[in-house]
C-alpha positions, 0 to 999 in steps of 0.5 A: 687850193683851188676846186678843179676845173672838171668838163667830161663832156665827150665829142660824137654820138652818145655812148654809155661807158665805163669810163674808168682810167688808173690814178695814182693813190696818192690822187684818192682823196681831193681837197680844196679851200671848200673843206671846212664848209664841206664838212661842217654841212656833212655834221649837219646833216648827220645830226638832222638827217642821220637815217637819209644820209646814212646805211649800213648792214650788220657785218660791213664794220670790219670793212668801215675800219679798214677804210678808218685806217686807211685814211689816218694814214693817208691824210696825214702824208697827204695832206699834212697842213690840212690834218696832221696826226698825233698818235691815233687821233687825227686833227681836222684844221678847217674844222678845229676837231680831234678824232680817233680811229674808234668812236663806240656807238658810231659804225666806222664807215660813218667816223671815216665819211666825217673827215672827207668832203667825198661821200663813201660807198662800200660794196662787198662780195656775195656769191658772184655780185657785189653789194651795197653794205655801208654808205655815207652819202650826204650829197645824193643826186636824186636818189635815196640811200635807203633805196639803194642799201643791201641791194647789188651794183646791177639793181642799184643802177636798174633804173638807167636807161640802157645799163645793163645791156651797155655796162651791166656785164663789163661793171659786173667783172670790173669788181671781181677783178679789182686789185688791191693794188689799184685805184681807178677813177671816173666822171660823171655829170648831170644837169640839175635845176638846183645847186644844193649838194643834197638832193635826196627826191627823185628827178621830176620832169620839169621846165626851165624857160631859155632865160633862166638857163645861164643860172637856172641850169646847173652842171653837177660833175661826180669825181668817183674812185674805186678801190679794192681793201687789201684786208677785207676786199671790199670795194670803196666807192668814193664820190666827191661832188662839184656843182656850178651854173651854166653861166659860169662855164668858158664857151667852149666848155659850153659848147661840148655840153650842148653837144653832148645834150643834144646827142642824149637819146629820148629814154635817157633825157627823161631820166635826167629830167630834161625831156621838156627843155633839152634841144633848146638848151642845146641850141643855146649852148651851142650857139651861145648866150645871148 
């Protein structure tokens, strides 16, 4: 299986918005033949970088197992040549392991996180806001999990440019409204001058010279889910990260994302880093490689 082939770049004027459209459930999780190398980096950091990679609060473990159950039921109907079960214990083939639903010492949400190649979010009701209780994110783009734990989905994304008065609200009742019985998805992309997964630092204003562009510009796309637990109603936020150079984009592809660079306003090029270089990116996407 091969990754897809996600460009959610948008012609006209720069708007900020939800974004979000219904998927079928069999649709939450995605695999491709990178399983096996996903995982096994997530083990590495886990091991190396556990605290940045991992959060939780006392009282989100309920939520962990429900979403630990939800997965040993769905990968194996899923996917499964790719996990299948025997009992409680579920077998991951890309990496020859053998898990159960309950590890002692390990928060549940960690346990699911280990058999995914999506990173995972989940967010619980307090009062009339939503808030970040449990997180496994190997794969942060510029940000900091320890930053972000505890806080409300509007606080999480205050340093946005233009958030809360474009989506604060809409988001807000998007999450008080989210059935059980739907699962929504989105994408999202930023342009990032490295192609590791786990970039944890803060975006820096930086250069990129036009003849570094083709492989020293790299388009990241975050294929994200929500959906409500049926049991605990929580919201799981899941996000499964694809990164690739410039280079390799078709040339239409690249020329709605110089498009889409050049329609990005001055507050939000700065929060992505590319105030330095942005129109001349955007010309040379437009008009092509030399």
């Amino acid at each position: 299986m091969n990754a897809p082939d996600y460009l959610p770049f948008e012609p006209g004027p720069y708007r900020m918005t939800l974004g979000l459209k219904p998927l079928d459930l069999g649709e939450w999780i995605e695999i491709d033949d990178g399983l096996g190398a996903i995982l096994r980096q997530k083990r590495r950091l886990l091991a190396a970088r556990h605290d940045a990679v991992f959060q939780a609060v006392p009282g989100s473990e309920a939520a962990g197992g429900e979403v630990v159950d939800l997965l040993w039921d769905h990968l194996p109907q899923r996917f499964p040549a790719h996990y299948p079960r025997m009992g409680a214990t579920l077998s991951i083939v890309a990496t020859a392991e053998l898990l159960g639903r309950r590890h002692p010492g390990l928060h549940p949400l960690d346990l699911a996180a280990r058999v995914v190649p999506e990173d995972l979010c989940l967010l619980e009701a307090r009062g009339s806001t939503h808030v970040l209780t449990a997180a496994s994110v190997c794969f942060p783009s510029r940000w900091r999990l320890a930053d972000k734990i505890g806080r409300s989905v509007r606080d999480i994304h205050r340093p946005v440019p233009g958030y809360d008065d474009a989506i604060g609200a809409p988001v807000d009742q998007f999450f008080a409204r989210l059935a059980p019985s739907r699962l929504m998805w989105r994408l999202n992309w930023t342009l990032l001058d490295r192609g590791e997964l786990f970039q944890p630092d803060p975006a820096v204003a930086r250069d990129v010279p036009p003849g570094h562009f083709a492989d020293g510009v790299i388009l990241r796309v975050e294929r994200q889910t929500l959906r409500r637990l049926p049991q605990s109603g929580a919201v799981l936020f899941t996000i499964r990260t694809y990164v690739r150079p410039l280079g390799a984009l078709p040339p239409d592809a690249r020329a709605r994302l110089g498009q889409a660079v050049e329609a990005l306003p001055p507050a939000m090029r700065a929060y992505r880093g590319l105030t330095r270089f942005a129109d001349d990116l955007a010309r040379w996407l437009i008009s092509g490689p030399a």
